[in-house]
Predicted model as a PDB file, atoms N, CA, C, CB and O in Angstrom, pLDDT in the B-factor column:
MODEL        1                                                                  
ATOM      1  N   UNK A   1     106.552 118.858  17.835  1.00 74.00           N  
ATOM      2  CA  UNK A   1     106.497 117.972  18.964  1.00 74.00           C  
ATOM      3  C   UNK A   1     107.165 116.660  18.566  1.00 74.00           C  
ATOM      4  CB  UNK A   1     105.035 117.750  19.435  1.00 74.00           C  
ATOM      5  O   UNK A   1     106.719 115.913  17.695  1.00 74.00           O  
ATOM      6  N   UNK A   2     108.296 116.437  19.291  1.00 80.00           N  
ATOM      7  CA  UNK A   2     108.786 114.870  19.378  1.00 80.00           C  
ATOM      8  C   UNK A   2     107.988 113.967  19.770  1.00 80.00           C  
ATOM      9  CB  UNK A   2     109.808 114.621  20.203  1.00 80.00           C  
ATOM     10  O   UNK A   2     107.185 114.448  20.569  1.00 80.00           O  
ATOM     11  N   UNK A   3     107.764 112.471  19.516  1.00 71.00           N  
ATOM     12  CA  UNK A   3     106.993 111.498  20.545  1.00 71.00           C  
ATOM     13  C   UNK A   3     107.392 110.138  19.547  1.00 71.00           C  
ATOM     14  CB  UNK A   3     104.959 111.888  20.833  1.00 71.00           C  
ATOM     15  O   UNK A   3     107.388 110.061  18.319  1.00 71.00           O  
ATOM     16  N   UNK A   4     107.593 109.536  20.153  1.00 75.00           N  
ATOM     17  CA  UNK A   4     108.369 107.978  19.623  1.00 75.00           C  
ATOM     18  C   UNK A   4     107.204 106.797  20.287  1.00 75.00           C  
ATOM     19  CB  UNK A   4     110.408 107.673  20.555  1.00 75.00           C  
ATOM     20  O   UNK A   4     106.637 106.621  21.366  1.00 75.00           O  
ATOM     21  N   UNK A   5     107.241 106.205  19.079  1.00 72.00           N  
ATOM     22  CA  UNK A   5     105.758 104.918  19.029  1.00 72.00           C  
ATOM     23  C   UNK A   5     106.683 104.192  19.934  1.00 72.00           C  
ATOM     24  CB  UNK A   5     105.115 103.824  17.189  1.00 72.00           C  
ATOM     25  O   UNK A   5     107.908 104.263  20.028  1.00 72.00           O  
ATOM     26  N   UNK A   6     105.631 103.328  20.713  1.00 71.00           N  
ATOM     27  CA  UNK A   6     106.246 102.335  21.496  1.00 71.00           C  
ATOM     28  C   UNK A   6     105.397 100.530  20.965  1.00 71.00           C  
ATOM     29  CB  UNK A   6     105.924 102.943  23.366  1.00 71.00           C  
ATOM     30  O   UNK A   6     104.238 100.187  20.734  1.00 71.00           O  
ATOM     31  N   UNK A   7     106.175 100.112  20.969  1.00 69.00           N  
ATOM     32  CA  UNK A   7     105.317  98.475  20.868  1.00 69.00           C  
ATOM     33  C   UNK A   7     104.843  97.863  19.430  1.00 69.00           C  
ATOM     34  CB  UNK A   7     103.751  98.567  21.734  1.00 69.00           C  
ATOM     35  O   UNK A   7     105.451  98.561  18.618  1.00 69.00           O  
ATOM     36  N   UNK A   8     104.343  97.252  18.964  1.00 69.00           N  
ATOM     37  CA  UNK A   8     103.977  96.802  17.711  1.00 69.00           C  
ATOM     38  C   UNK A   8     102.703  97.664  17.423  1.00 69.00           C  
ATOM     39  CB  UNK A   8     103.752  95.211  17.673  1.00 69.00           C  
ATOM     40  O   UNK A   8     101.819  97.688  18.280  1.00 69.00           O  
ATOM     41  N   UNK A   9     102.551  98.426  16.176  1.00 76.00           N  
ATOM     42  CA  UNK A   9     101.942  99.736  15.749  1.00 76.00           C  
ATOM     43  C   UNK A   9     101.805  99.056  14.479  1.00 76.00           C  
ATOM     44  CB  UNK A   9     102.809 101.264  15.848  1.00 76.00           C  
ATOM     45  O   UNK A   9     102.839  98.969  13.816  1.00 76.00           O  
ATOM     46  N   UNK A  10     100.633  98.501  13.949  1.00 75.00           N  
ATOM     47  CA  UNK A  10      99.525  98.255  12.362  1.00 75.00           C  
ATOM     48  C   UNK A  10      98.439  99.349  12.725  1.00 75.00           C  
ATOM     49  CB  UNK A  10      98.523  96.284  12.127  1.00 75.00           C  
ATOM     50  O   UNK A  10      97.461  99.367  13.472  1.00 75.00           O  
ATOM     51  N   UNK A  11      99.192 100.480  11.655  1.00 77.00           N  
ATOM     52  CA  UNK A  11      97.708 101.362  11.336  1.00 77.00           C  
ATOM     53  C   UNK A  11      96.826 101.560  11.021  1.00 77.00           C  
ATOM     54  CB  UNK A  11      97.466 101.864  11.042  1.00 77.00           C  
ATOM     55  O   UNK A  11      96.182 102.607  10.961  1.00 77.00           O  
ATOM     56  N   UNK A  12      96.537 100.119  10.633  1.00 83.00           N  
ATOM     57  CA  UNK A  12      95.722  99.214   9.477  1.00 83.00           C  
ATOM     58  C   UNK A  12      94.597  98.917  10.391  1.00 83.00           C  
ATOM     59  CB  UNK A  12      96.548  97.669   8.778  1.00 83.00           C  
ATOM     60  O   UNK A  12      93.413  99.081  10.097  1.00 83.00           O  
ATOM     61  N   UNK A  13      95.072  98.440  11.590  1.00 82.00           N  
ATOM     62  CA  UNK A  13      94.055  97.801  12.636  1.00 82.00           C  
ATOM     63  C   UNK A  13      94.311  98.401  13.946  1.00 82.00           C  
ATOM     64  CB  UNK A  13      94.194  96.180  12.782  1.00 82.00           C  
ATOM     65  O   UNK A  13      95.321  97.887  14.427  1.00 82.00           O  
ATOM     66  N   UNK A  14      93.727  99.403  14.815  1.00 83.00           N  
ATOM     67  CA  UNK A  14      94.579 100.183  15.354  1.00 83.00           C  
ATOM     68  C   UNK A  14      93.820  99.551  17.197  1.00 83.00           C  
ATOM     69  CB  UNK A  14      94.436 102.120  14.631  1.00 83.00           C  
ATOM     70  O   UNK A  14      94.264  99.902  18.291  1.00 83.00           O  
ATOM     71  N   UNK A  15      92.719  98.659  16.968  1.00 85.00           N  
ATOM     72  CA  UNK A  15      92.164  98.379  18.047  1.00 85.00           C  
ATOM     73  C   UNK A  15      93.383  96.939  18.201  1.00 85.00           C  
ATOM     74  CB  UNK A  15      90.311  98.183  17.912  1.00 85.00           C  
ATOM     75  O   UNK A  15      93.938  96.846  19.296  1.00 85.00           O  
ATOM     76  N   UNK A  16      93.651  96.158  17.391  1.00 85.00           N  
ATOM     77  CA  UNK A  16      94.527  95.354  17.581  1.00 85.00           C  
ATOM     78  C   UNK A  16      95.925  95.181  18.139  1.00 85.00           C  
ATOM     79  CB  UNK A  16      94.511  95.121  16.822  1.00 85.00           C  
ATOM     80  O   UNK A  16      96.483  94.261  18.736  1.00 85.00           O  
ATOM     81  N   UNK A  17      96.382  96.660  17.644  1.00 83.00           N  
ATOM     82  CA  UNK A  17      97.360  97.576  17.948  1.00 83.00           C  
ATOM     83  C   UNK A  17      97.504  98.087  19.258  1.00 83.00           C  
ATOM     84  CB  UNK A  17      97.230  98.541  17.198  1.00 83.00           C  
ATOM     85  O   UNK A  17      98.577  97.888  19.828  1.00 83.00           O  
ATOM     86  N   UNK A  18      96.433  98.834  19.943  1.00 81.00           N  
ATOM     87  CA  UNK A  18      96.112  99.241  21.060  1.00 81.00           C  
ATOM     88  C   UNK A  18      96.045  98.128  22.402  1.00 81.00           C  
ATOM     89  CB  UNK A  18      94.923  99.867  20.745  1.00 81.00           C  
ATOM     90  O   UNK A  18      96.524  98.330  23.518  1.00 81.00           O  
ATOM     91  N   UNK A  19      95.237  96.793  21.896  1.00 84.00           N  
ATOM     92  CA  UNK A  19      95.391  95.418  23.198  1.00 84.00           C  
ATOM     93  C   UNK A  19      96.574  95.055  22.872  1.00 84.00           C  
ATOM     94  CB  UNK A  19      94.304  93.907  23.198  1.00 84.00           C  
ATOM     95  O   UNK A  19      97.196  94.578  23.821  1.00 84.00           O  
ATOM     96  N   UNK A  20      97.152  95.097  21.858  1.00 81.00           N  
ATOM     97  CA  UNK A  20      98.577  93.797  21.854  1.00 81.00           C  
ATOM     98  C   UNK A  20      99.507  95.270  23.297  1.00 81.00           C  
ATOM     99  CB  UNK A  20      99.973  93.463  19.145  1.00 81.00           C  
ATOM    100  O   UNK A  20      99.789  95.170  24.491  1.00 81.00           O  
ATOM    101  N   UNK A  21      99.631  96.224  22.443  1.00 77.00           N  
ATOM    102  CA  UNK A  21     100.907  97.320  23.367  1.00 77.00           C  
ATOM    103  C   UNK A  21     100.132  97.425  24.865  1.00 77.00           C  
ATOM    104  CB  UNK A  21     101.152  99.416  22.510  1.00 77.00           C  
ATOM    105  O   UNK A  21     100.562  98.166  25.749  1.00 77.00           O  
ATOM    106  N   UNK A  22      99.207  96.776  24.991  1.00 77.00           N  
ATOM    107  CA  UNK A  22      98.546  96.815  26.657  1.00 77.00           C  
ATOM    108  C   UNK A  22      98.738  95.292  27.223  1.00 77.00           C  
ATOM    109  CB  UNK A  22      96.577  97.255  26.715  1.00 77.00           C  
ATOM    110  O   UNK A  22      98.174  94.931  28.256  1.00 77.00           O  
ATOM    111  N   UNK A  23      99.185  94.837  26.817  1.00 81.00           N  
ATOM    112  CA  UNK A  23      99.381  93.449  27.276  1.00 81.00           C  
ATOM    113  C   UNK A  23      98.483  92.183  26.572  1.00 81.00           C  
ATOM    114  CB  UNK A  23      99.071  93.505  28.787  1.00 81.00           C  
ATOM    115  O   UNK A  23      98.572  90.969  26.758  1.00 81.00           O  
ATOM    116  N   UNK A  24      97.902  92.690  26.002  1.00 84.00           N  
ATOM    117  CA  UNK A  24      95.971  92.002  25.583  1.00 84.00           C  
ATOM    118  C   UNK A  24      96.945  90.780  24.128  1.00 84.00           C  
ATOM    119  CB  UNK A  24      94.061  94.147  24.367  1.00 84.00           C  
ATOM    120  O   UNK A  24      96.963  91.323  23.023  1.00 84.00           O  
ATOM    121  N   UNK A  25      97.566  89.491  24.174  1.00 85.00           N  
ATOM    122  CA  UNK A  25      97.711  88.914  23.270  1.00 85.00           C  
ATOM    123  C   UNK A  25      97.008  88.184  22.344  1.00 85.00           C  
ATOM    124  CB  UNK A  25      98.248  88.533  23.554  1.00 85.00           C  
ATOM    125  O   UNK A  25      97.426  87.800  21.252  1.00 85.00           O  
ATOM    126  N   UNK A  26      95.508  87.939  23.009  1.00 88.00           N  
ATOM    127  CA  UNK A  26      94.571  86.797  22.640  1.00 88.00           C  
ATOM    128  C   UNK A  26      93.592  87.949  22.156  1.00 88.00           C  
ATOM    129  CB  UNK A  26      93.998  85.581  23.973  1.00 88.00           C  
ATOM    130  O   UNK A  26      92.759  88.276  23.002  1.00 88.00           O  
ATOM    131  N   UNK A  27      93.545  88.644  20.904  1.00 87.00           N  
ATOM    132  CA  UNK A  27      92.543  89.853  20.834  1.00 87.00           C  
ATOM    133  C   UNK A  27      90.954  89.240  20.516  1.00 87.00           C  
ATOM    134  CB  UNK A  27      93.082  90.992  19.487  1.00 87.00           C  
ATOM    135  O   UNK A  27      89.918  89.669  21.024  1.00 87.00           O  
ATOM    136  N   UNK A  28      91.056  88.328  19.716  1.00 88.00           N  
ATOM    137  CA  UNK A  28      89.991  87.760  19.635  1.00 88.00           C  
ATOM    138  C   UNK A  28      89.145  86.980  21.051  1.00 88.00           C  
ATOM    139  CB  UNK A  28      90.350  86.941  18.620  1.00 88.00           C  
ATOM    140  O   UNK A  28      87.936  87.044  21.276  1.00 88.00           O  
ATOM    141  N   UNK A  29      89.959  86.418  21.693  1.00 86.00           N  
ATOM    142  CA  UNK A  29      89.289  85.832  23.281  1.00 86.00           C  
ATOM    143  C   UNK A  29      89.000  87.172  23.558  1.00 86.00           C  
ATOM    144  CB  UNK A  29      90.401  84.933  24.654  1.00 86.00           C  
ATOM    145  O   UNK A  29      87.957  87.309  22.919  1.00 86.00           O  
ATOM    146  N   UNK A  30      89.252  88.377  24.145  1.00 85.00           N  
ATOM    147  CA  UNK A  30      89.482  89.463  24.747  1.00 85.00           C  
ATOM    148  C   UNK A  30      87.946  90.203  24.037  1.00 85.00           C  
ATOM    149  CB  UNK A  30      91.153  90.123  24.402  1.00 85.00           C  
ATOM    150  O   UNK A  30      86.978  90.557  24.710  1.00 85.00           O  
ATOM    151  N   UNK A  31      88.014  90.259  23.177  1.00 87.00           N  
ATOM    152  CA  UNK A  31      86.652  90.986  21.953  1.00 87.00           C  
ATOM    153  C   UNK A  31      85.670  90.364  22.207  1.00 87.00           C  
ATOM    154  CB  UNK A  31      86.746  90.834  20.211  1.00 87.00           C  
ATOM    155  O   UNK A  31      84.539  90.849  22.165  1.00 87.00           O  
ATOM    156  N   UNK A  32      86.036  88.729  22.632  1.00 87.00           N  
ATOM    157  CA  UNK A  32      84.317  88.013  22.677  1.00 87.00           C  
ATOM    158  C   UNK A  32      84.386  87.084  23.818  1.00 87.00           C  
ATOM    159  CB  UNK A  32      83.755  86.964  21.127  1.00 87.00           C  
ATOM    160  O   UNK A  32      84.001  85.917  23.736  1.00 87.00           O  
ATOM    161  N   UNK A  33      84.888  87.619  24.900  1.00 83.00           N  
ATOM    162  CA  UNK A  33      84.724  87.475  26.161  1.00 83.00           C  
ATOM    163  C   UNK A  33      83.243  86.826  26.726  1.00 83.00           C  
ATOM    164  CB  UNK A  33      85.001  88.779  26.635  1.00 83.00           C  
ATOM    165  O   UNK A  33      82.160  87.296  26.376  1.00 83.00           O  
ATOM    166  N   UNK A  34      83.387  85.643  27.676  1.00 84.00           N  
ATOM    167  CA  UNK A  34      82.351  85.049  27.901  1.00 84.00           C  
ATOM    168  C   UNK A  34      82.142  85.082  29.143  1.00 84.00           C  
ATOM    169  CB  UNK A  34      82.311  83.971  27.449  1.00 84.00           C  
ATOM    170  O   UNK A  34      83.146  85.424  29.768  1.00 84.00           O  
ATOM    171  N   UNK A  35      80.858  84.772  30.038  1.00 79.00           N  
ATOM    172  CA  UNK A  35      80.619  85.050  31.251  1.00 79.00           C  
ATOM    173  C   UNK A  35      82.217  84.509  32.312  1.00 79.00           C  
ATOM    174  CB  UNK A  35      79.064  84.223  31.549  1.00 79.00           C  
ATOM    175  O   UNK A  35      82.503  84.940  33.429  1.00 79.00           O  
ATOM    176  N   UNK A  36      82.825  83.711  31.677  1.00 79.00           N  
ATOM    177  CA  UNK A  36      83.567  82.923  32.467  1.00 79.00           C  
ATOM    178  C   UNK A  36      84.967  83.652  32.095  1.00 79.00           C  
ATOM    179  CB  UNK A  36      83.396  81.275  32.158  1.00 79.00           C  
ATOM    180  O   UNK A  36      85.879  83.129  32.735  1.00 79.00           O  
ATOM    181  N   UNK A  37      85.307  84.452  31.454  1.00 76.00           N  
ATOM    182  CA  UNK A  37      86.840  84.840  30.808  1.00 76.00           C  
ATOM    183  C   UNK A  37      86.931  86.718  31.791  1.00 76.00           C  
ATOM    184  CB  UNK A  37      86.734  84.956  28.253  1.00 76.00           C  
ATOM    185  O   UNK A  37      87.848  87.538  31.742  1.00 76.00           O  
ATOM    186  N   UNK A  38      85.725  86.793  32.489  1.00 77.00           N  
ATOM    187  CA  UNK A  38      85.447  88.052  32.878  1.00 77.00           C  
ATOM    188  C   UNK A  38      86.294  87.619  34.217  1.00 77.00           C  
ATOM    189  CB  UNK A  38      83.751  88.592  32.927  1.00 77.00           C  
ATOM    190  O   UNK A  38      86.304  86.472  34.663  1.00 77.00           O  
ATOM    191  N   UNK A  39      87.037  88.789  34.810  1.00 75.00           N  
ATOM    192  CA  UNK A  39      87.544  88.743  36.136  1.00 75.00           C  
ATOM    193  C   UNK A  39      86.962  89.087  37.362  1.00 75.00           C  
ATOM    194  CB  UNK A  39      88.444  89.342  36.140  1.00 75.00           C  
ATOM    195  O   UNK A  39      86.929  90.298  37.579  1.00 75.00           O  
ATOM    196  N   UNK A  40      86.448  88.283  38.308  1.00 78.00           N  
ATOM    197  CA  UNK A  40      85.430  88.709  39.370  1.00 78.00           C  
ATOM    198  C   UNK A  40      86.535  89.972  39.977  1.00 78.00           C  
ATOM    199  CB  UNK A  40      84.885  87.225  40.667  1.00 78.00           C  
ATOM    200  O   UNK A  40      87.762  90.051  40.035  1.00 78.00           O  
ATOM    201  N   UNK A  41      85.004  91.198  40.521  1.00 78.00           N  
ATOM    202  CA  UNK A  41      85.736  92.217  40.935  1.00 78.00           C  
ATOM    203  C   UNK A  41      86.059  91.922  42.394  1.00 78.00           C  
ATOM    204  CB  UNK A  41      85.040  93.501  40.698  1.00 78.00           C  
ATOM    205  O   UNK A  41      86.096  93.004  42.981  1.00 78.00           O  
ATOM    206  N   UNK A  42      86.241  91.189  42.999  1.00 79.00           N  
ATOM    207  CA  UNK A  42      86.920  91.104  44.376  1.00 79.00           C  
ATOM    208  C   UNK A  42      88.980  90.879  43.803  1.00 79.00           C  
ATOM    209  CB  UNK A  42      85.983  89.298  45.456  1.00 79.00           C  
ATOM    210  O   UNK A  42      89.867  91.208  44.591  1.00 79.00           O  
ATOM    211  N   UNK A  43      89.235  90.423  42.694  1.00 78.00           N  
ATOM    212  CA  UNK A  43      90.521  90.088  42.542  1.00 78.00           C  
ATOM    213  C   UNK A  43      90.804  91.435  42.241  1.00 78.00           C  
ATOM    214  CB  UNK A  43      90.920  88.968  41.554  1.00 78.00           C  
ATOM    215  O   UNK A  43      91.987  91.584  42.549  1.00 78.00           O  
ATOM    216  N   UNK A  44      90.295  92.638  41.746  1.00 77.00           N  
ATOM    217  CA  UNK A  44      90.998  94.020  41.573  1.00 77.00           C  
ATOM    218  C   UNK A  44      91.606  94.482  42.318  1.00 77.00           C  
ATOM    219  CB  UNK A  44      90.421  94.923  41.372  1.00 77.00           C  
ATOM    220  O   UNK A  44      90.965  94.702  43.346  1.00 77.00           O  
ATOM    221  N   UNK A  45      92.991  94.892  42.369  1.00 83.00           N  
ATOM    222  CA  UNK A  45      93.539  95.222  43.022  1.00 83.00           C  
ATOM    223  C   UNK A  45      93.349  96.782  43.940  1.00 83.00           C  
ATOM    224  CB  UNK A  45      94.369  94.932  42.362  1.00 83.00           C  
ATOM    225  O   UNK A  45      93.416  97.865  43.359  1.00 83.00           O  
ATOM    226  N   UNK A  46      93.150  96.680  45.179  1.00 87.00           N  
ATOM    227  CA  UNK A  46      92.949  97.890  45.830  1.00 87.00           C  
ATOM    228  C   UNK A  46      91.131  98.515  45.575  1.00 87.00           C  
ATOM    229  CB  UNK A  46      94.237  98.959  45.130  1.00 87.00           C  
ATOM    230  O   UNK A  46      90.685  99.662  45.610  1.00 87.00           O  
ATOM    231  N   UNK A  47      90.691  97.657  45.413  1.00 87.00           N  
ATOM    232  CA  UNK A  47      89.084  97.279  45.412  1.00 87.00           C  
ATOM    233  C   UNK A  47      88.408  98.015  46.677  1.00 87.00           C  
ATOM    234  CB  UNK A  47      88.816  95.482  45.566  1.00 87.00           C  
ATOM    235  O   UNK A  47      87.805  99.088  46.695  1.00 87.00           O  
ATOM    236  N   UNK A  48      88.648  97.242  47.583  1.00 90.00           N  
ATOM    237  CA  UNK A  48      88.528  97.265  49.016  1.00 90.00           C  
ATOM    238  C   UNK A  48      88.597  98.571  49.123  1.00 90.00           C  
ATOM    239  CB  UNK A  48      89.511  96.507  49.864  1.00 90.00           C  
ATOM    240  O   UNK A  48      87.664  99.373  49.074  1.00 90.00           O  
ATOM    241  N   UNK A  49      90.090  98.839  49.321  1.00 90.00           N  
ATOM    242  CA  UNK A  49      89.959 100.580  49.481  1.00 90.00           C  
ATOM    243  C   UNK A  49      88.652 101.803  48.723  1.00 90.00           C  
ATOM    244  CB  UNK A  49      91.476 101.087  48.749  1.00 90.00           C  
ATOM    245  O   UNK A  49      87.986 102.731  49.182  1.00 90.00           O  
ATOM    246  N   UNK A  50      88.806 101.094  47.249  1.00 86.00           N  
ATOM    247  CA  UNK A  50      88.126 101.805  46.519  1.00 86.00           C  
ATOM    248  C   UNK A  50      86.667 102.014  46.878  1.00 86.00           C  
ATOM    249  CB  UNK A  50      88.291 101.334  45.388  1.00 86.00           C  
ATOM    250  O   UNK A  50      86.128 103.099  46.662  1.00 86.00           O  
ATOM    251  N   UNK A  51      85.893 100.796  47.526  1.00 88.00           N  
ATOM    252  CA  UNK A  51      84.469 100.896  47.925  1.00 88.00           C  
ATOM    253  C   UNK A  51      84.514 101.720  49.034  1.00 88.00           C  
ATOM    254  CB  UNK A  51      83.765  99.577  48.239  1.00 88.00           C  
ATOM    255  O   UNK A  51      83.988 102.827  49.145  1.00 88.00           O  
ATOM    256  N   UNK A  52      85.317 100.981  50.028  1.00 90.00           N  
ATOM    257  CA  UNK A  52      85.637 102.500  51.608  1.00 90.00           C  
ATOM    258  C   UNK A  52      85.249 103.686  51.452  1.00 90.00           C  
ATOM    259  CB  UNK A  52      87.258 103.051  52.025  1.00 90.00           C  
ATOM    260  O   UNK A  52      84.156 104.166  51.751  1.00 90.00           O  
ATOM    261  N   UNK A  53      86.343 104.288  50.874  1.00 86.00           N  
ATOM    262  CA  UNK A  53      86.728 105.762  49.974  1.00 86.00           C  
ATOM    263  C   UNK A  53      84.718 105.767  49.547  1.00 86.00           C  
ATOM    264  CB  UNK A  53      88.399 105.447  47.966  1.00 86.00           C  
ATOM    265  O   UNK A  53      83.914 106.172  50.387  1.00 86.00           O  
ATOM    266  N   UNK A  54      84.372 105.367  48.471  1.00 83.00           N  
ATOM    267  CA  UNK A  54      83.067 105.664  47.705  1.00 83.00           C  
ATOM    268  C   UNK A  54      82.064 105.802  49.088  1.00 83.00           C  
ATOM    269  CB  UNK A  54      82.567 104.259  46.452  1.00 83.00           C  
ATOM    270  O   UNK A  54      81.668 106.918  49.425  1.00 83.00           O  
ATOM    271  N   UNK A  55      81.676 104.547  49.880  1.00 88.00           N  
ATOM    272  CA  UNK A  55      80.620 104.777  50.690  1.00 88.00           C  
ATOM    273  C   UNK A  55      81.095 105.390  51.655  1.00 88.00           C  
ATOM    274  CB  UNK A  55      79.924 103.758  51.069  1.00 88.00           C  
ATOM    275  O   UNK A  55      80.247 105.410  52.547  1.00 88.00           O  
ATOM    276  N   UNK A  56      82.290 106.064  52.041  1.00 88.00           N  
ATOM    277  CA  UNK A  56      82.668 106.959  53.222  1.00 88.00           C  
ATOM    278  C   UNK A  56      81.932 108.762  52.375  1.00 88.00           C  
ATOM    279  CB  UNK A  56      84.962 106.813  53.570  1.00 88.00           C  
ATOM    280  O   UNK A  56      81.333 109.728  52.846  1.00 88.00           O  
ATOM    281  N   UNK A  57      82.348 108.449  51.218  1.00 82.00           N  
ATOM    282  CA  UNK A  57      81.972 109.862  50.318  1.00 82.00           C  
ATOM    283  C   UNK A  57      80.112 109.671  50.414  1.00 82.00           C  
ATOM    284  CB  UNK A  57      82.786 109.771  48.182  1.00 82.00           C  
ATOM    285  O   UNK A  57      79.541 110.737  50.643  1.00 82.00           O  
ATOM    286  N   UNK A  58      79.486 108.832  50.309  1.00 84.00           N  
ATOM    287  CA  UNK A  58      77.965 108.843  50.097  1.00 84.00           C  
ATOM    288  C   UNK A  58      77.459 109.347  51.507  1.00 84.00           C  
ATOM    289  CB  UNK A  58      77.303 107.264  49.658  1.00 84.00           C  
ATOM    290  O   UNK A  58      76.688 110.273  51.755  1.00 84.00           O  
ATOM    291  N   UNK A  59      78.000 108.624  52.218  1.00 88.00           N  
ATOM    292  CA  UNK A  59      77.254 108.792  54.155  1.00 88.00           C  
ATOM    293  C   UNK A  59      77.704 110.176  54.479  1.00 88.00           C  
ATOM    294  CB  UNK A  59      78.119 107.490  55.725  1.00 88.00           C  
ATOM    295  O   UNK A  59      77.127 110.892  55.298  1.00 88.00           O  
ATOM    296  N   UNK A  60      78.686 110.494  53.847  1.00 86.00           N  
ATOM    297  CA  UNK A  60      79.169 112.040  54.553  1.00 86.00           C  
ATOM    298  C   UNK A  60      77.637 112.784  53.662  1.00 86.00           C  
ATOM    299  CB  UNK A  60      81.380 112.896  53.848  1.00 86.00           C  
ATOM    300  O   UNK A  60      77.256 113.759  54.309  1.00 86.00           O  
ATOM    301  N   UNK A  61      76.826 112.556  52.505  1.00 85.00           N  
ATOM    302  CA  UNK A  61      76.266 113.522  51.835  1.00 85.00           C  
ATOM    303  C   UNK A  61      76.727 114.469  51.263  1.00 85.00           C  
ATOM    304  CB  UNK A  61      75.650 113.926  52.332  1.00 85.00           C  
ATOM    305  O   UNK A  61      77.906 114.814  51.181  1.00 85.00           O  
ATOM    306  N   UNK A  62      75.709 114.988  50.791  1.00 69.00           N  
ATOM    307  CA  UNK A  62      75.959 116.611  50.154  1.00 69.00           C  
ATOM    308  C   UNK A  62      76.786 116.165  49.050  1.00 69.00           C  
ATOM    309  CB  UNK A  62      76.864 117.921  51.235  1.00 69.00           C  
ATOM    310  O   UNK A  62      76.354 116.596  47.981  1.00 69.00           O  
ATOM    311  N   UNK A  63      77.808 115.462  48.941  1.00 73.00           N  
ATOM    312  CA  UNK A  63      79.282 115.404  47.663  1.00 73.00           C  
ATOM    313  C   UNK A  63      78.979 114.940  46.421  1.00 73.00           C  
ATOM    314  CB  UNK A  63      80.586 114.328  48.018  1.00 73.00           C  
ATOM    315  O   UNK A  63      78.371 113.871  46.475  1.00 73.00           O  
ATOM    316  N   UNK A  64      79.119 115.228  45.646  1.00 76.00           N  
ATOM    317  CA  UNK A  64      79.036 114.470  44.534  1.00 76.00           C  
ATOM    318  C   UNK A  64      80.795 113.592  44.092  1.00 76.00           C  
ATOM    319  CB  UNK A  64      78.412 115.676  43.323  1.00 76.00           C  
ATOM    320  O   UNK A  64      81.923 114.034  43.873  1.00 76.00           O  
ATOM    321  N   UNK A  65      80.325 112.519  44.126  1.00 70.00           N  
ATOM    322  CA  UNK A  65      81.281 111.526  43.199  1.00 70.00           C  
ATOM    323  C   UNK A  65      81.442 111.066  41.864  1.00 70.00           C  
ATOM    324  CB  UNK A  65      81.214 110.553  43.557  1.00 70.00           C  
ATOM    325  O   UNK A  65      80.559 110.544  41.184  1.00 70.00           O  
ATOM    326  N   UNK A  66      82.818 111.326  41.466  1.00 77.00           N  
ATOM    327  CA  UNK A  66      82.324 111.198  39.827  1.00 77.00           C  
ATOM    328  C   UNK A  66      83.343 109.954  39.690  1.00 77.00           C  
ATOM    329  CB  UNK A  66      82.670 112.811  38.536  1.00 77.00           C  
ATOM    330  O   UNK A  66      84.498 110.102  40.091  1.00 77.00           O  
ATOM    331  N   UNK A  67      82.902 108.656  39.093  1.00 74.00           N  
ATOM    332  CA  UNK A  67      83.726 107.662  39.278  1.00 74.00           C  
ATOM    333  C   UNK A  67      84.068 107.113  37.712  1.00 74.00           C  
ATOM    334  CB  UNK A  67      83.042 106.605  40.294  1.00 74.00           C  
ATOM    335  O   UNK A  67      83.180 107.053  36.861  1.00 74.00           O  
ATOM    336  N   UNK A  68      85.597 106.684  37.417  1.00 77.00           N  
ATOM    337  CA  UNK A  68      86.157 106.603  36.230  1.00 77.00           C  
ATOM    338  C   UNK A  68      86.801 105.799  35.841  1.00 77.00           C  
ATOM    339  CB  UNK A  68      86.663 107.310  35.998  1.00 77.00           C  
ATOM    340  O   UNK A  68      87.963 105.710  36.237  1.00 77.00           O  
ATOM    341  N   UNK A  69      86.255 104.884  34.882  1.00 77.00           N  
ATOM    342  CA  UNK A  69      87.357 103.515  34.607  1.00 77.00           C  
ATOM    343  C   UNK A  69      88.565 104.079  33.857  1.00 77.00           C  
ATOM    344  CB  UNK A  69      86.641 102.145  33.530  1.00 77.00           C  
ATOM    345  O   UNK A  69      88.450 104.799  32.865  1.00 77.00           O  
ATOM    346  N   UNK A  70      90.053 103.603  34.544  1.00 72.00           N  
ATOM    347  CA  UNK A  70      90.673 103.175  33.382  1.00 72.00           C  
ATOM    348  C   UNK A  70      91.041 102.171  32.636  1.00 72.00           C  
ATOM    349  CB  UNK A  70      91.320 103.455  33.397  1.00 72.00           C  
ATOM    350  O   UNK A  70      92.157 101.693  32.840  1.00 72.00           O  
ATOM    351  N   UNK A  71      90.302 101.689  31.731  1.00 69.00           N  
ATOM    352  CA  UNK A  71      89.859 100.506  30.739  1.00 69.00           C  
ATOM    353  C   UNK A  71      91.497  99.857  30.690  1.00 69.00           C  
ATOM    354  CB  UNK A  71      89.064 101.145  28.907  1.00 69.00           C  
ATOM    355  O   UNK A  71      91.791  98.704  31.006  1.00 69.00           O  
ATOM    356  N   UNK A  72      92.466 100.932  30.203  1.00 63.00           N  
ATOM    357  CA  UNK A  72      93.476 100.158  29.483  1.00 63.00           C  
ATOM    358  C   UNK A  72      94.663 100.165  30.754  1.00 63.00           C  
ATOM    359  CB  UNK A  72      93.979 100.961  27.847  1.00 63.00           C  
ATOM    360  O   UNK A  72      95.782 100.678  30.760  1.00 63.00           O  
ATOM    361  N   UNK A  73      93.989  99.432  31.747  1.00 55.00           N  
ATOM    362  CA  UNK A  73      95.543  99.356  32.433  1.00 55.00           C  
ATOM    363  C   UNK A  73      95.365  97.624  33.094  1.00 55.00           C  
ATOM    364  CB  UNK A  73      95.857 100.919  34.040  1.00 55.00           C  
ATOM    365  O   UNK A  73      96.294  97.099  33.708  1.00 55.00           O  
TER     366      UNK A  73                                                      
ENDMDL                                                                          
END                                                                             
């Protein structure tokens, strides 16, 4: 299998590695995040939709919803 690293890669520190190639420059602010450095969830983008969608799925019943962060985007 081919696959080519992208971004600044220390194998040494691989969580450091992982926020810098996600955009994350300040790893230490980011790791010890304070009530105030947190992003209120009304600024998420497409939020709105996302609650719709969820309580349109609860009132219908019967469904089960399985709901899933993706952390690194």
């Amino acid at each position: 299998m081919k696959y080519e690293l992208i971004g600044r890669n220390n194998f040494l520190n691989p969580i450091e590695t992982i926020l810098h190639n996600r955009g994350i420059n300040d790893v230490e602010r980011y790791l010890n995040a304070s009530a105030k450095d947190v992003i209120h969830h009304s600024k998420l983008k497409n939020i709105d939709k996302a609650v719709e969608l969820l309580i349109s799925k609860v009132k219908r019943g019967g469904l089960k919803v399985f709901v899933q962060a993706d952390a690194d985007l």
